[in-house]
N, C-alpha and C positions, 0 to 999 in steps of 0.2 A: 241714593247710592253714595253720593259723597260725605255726607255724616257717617254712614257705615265707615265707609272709609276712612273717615277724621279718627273715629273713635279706635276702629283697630289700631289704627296708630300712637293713639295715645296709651292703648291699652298696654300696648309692646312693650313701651319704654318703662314700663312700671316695674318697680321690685318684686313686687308682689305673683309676676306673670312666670319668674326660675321657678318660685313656688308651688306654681298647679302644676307645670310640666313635673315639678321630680315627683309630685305626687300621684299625677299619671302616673308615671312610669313605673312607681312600688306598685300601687296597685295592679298595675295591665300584669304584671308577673305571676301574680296569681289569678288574676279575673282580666279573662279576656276582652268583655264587653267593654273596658275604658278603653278607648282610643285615644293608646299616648302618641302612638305613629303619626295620625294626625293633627296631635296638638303641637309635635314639634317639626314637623314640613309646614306646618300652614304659618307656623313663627318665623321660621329659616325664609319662608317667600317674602314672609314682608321682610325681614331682615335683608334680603338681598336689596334691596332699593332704598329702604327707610334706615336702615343701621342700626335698628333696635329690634329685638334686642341682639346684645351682640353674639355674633353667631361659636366664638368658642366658649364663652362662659352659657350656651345652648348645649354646646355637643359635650361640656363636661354637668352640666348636671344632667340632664339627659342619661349619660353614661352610670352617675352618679345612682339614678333613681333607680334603672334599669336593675345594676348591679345589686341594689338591695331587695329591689322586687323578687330577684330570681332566686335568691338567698333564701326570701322569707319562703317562698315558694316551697326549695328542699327541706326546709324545717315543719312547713307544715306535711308534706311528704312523708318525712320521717318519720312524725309525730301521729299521724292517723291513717297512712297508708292510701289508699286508691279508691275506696268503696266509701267511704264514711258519708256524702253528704250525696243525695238525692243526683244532683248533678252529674255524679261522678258516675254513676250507673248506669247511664244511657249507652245503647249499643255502639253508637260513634265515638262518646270518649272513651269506652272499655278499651275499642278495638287501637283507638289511637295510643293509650298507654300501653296493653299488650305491643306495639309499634316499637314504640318508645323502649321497653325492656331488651326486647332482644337489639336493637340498634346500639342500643347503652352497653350491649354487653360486647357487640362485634366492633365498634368504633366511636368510642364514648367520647372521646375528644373533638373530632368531626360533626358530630352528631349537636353535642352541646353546642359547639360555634353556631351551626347554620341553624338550627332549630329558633334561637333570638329573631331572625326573621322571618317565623311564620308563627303570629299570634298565637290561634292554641297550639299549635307543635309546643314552643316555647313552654308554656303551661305543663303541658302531659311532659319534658322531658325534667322537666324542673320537678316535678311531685315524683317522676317516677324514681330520676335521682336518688332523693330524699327517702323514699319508700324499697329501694333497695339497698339502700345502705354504701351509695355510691361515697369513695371517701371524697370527705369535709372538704379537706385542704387545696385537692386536686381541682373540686368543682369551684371553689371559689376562686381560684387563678385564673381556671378556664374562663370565668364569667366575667369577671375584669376584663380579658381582651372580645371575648362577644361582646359586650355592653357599650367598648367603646368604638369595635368598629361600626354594630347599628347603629348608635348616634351618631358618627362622621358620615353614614349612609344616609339615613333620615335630614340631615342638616341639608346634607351632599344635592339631595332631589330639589331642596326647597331654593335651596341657593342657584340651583342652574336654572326653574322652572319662574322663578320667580322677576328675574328682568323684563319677562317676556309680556310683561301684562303689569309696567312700573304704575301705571294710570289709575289700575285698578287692583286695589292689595286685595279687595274679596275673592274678585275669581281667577285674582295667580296665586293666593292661597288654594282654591278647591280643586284647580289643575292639579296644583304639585299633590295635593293628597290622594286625586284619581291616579296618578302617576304611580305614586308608594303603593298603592291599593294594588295596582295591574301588577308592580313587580313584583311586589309577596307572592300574590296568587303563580305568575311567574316558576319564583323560588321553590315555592312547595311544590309544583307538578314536573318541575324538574327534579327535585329531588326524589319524590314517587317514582319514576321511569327512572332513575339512574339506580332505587335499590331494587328496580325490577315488578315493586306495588305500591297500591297506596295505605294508607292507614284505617281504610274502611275495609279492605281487601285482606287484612290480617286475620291469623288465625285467632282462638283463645285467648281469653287476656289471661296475664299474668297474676296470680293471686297478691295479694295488697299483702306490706310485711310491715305486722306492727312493730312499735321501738320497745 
């Protein structure tokens, strides 16, 4: 356990370590399956004891990666609409993009913020964006300030979870990540009961609008 632990250490201080995180982070905007959540609380935990890496040049590339992720996300949106790829067809992401359109259309701003923290929400709002012809300029503002309060948020969990367990960066890294885990899940089921359902519970999807 202590080489695990030499080495995350060593690994942290590395240049090379802003790198994966921003590259999580484009990618999670469009594909869910990377787990950038957890490659930046499990940094932020050693960072809280070890000082590497440093946690605001985390929470801006972080912010950084995010921001471009959600981007590429509307442009592939725009660009092929909702239906295109096998994925998108399943009755859970239909119904979550049909979610997605009419929230986009009642409280698009709202919607965009809190949507960055819940993995696929974020996805479905991002493509649906793009795929209705949400304007450009609008979504890219808004996703500048989602982008940087989830990474002040993500940093936020690792740096409080992670004193807590100085001895061991492995498993005050995996806390702070079950942490971030609980409170997405959290987020999203609050959000479902405040708009009254959830995203499985929706009607019709919305038909996909080519560019």
């Amino acid at each position: 356990m202590q080489a695990i632990n030499d080495f995350i250490l060593a690994a942290a201080g590395q240049p090379w370590v802003l790198v994966l995180v921003f590259a999580c982070c484009v990618i999670d905007g469009f594909f869910p399956p990377i787990p950038s959540e957890s490659v930046v609380v499990g940094l932020a935990a050693v960072a809280a004891t070890a000082n590497v890496p440093n946690p605001v040049l985390l929470i801006l590339t972080a912010a950084a990666g995010a921001w471009v992720g959600d981007n590429l996300a509307y442009l592939i949106g725009r660009r092929t609409g909702t239906r295109r790829w096998a994925w998108q067809r399943g009755a859970r992401t239909q119904a979550a993009f049909a979610w997605a359109g009419r929230e986009l259309r009642k409280r698009p701003a709202s919607l965009i913020l809190v949507a960055r923290f819940v993995p696929i929400g974020r996805v479905a709002v991002n493509l649906t964006a793009g795929a209705t012809h949400y304007p450009r300029p609008r979504f890219m503002i808004l996703t500048v300030l989602s982008a940087v309060l989830w990474a002040g948020y993500s940093v936020g969990i690792g740096l409080f979870v992670g004193p807590w367990f100085e001895k061991n960066h492995v498993l005050g890294a995996a806390i702070a990540i079950v942490c971030a885990i609980v409170l997405g899940v959290a987020v999203d089921f609050t959000i479902s009961r405040l708009r009254g359902r959830t995203p499985e519970e929706s009607t019709p999807s919305i038909p996909p609008v080519e560019s």
